[in-house]
N, CA, C and O atoms as a GROMACS GRO file, in nm:
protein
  240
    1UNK      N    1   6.372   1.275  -5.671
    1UNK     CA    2   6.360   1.154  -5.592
    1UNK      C    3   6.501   1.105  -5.558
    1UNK      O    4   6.585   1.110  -5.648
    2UNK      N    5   6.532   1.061  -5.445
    2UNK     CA    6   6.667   1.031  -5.358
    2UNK      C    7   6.703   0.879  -5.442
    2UNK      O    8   6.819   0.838  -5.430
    3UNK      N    9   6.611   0.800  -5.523
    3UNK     CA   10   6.653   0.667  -5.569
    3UNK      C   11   6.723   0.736  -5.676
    3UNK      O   12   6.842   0.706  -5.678
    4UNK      N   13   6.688   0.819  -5.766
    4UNK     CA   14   6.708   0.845  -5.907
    4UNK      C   15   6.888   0.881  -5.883
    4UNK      O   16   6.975   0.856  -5.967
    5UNK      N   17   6.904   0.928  -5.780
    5UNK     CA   18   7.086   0.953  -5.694
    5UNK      C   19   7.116   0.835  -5.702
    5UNK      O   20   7.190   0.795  -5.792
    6UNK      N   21   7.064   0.750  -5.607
    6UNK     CA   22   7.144   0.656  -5.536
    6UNK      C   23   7.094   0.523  -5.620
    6UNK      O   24   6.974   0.508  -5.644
    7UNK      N   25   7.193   0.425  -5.664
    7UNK     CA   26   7.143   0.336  -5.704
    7UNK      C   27   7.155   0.202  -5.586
    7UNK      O   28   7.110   0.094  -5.625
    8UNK      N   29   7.196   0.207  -5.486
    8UNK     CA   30   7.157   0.163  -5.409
    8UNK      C   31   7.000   0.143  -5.286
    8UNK      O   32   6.966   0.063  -5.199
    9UNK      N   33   6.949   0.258  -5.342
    9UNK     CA   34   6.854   0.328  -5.249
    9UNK      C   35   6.755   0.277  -5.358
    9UNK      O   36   6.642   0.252  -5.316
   10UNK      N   37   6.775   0.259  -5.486
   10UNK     CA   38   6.704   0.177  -5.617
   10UNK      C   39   6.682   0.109  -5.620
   10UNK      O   40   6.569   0.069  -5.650
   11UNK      N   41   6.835   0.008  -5.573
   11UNK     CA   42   6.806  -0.117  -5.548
   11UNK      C   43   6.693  -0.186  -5.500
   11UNK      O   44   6.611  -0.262  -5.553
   12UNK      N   45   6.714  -0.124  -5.331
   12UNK     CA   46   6.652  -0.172  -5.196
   12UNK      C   47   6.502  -0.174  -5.243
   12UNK      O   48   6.437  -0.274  -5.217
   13UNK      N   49   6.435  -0.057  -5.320
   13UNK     CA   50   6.306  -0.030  -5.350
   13UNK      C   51   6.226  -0.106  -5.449
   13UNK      O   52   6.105  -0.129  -5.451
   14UNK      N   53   6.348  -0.150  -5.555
   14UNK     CA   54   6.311  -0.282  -5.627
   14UNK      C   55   6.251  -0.379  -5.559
   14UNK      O   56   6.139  -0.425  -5.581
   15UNK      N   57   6.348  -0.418  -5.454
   15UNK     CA   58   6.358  -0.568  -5.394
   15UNK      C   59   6.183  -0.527  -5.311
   15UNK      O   60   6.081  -0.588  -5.345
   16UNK      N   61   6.182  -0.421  -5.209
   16UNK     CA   62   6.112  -0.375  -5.171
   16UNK      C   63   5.944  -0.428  -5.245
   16UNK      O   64   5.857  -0.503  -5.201
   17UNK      N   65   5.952  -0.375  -5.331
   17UNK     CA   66   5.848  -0.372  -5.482
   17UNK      C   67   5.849  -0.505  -5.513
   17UNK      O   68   5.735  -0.551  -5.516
   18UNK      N   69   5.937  -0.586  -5.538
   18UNK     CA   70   5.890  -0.726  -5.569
   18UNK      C   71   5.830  -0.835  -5.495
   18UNK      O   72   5.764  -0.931  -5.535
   19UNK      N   73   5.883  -0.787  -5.327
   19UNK     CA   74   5.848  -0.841  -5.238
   19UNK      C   75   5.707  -0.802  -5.216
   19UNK      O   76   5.626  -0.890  -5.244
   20UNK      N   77   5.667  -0.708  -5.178
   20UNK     CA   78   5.529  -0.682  -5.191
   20UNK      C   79   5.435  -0.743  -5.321
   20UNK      O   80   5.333  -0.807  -5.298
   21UNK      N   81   5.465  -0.726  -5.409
   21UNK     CA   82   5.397  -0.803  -5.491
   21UNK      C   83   5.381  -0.936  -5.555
   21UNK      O   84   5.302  -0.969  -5.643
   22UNK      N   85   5.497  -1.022  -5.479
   22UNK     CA   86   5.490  -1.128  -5.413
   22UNK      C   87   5.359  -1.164  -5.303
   22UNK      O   88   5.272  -1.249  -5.324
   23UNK      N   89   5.371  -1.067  -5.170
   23UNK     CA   90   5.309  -1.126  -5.114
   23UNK      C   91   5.128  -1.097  -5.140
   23UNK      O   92   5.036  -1.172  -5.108
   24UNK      N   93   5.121  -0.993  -5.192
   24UNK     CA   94   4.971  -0.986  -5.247
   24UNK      C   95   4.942  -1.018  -5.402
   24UNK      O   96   4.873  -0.950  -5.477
   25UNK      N   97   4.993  -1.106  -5.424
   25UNK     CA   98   4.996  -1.200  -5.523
   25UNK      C   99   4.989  -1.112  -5.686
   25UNK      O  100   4.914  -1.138  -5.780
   26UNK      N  101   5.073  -1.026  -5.678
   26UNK     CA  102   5.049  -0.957  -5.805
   26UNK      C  103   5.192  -1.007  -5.875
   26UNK      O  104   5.290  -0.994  -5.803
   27UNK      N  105   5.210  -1.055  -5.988
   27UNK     CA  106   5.283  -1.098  -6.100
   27UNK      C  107   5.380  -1.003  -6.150
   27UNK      O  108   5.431  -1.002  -6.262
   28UNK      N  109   5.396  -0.942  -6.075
   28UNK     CA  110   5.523  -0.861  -6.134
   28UNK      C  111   5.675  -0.891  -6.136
   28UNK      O  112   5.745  -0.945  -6.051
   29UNK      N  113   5.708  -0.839  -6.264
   29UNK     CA  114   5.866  -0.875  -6.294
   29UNK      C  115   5.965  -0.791  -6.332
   29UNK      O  116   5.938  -0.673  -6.357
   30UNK      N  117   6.081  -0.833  -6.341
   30UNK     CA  118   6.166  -0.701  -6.401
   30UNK      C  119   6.147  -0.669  -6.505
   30UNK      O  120   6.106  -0.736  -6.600
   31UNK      N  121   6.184  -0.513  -6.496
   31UNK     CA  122   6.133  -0.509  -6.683
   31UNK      C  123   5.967  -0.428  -6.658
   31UNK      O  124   5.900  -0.392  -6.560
   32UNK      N  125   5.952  -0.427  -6.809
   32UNK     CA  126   5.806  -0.396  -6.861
   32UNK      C  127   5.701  -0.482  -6.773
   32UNK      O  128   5.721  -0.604  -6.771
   33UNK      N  129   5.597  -0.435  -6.705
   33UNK     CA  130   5.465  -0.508  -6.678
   33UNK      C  131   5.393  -0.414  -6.703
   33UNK      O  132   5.355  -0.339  -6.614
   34UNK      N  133   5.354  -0.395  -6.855
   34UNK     CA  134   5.230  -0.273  -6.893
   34UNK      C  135   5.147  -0.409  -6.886
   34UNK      O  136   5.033  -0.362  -6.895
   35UNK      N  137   5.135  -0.511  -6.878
   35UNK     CA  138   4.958  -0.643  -6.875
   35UNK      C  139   4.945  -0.628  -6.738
   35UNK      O  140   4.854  -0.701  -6.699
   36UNK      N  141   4.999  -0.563  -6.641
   36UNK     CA  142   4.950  -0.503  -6.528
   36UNK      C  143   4.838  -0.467  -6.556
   36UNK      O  144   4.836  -0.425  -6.672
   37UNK      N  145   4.683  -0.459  -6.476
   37UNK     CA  146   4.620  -0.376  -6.484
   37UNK      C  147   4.603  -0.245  -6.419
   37UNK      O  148   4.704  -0.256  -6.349
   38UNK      N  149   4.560  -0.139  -6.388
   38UNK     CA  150   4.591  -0.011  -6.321
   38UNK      C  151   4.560  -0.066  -6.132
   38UNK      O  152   4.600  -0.003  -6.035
   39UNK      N  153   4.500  -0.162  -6.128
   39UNK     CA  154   4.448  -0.203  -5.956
   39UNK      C  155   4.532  -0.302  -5.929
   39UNK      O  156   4.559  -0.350  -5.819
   40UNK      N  157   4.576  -0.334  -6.045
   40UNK     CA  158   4.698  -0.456  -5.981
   40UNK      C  159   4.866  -0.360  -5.947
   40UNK      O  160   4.962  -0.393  -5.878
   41UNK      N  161   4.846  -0.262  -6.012
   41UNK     CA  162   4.976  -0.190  -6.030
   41UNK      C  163   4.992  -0.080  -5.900
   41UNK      O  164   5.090  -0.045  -5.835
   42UNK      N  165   4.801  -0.029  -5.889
   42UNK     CA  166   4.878   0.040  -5.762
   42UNK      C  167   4.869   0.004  -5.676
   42UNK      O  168   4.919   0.072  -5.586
   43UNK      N  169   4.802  -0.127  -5.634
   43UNK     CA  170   4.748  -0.218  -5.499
   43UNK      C  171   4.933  -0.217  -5.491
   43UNK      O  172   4.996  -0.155  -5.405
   44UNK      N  173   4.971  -0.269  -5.561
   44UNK     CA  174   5.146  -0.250  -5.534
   44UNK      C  175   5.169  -0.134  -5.442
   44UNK      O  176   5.167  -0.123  -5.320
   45UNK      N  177   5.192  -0.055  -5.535
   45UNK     CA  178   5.245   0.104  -5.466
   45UNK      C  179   5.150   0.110  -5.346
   45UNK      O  180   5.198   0.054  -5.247
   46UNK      N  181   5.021   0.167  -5.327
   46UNK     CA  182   4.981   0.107  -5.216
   46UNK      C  183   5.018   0.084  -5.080
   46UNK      O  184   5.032   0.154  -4.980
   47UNK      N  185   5.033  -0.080  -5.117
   47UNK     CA  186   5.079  -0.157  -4.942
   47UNK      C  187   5.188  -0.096  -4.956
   47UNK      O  188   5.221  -0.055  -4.845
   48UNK      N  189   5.284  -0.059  -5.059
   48UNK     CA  190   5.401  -0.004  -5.009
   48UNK      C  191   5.441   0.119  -4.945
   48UNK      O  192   5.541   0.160  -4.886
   49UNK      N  193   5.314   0.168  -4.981
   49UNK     CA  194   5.323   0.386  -4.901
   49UNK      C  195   5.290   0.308  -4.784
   49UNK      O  196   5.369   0.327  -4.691
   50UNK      N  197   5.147   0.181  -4.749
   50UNK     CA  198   5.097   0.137  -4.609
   50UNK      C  199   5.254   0.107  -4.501
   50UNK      O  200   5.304   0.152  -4.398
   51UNK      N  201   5.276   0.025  -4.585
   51UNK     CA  202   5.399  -0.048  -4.518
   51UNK      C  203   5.529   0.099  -4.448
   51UNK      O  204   5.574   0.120  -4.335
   52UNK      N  205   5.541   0.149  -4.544
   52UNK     CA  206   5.643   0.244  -4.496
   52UNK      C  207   5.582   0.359  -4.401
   52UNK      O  208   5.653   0.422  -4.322
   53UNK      N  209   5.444   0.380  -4.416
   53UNK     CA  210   5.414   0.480  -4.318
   53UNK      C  211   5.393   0.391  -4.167
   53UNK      O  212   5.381   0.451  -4.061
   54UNK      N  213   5.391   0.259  -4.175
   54UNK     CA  214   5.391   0.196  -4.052
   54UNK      C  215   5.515   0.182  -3.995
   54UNK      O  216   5.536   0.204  -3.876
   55UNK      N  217   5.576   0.155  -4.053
   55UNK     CA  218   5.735   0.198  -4.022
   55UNK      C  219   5.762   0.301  -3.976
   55UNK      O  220   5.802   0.310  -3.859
   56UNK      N  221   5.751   0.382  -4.039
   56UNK     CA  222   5.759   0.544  -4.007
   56UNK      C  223   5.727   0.539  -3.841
   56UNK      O  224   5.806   0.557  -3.749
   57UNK      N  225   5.583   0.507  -3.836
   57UNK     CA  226   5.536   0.540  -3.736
   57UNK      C  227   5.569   0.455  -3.591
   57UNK      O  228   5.558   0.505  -3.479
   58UNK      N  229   5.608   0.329  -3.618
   58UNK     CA  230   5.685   0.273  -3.464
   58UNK      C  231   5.838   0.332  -3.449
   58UNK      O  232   5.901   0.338  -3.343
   59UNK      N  233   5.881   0.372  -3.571
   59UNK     CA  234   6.010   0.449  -3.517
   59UNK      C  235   6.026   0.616  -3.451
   59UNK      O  236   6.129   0.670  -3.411
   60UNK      N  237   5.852   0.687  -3.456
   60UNK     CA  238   5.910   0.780  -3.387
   60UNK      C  239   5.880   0.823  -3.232
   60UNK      O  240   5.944   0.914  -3.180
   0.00000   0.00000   0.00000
């Protein structure tokens, strides 16, 4: 994975990740969130593959 290189590219994906789970109201923080449940954790990951393949897709 290109983050595990770059800790900038880590960064961005953090911020990325918190923001999303911000806006679909999931409680996540830095650090440990194993009181995640497994639908709260990947509804995360998720909008975030959604989000980036929409991206993807008005840029080509």
């Amino acid at each position: 994975m290109a983050s595990s290189k770059n800790p900038q590219a880590r960064e961005t994906l953090n911020k990325f990740k918190m923001e999303v789970a911000s806006q679909i109201g999931v409680n996540l923080k830095q650090g440990y969130n194993g009181d995640l449940t497994s639908k709260q954790a990947g509804s995360v990951g998720g909008e975030m593959v959604k989000r980036m393949i929409e991206k993807a897709s008005t840029q080509m």
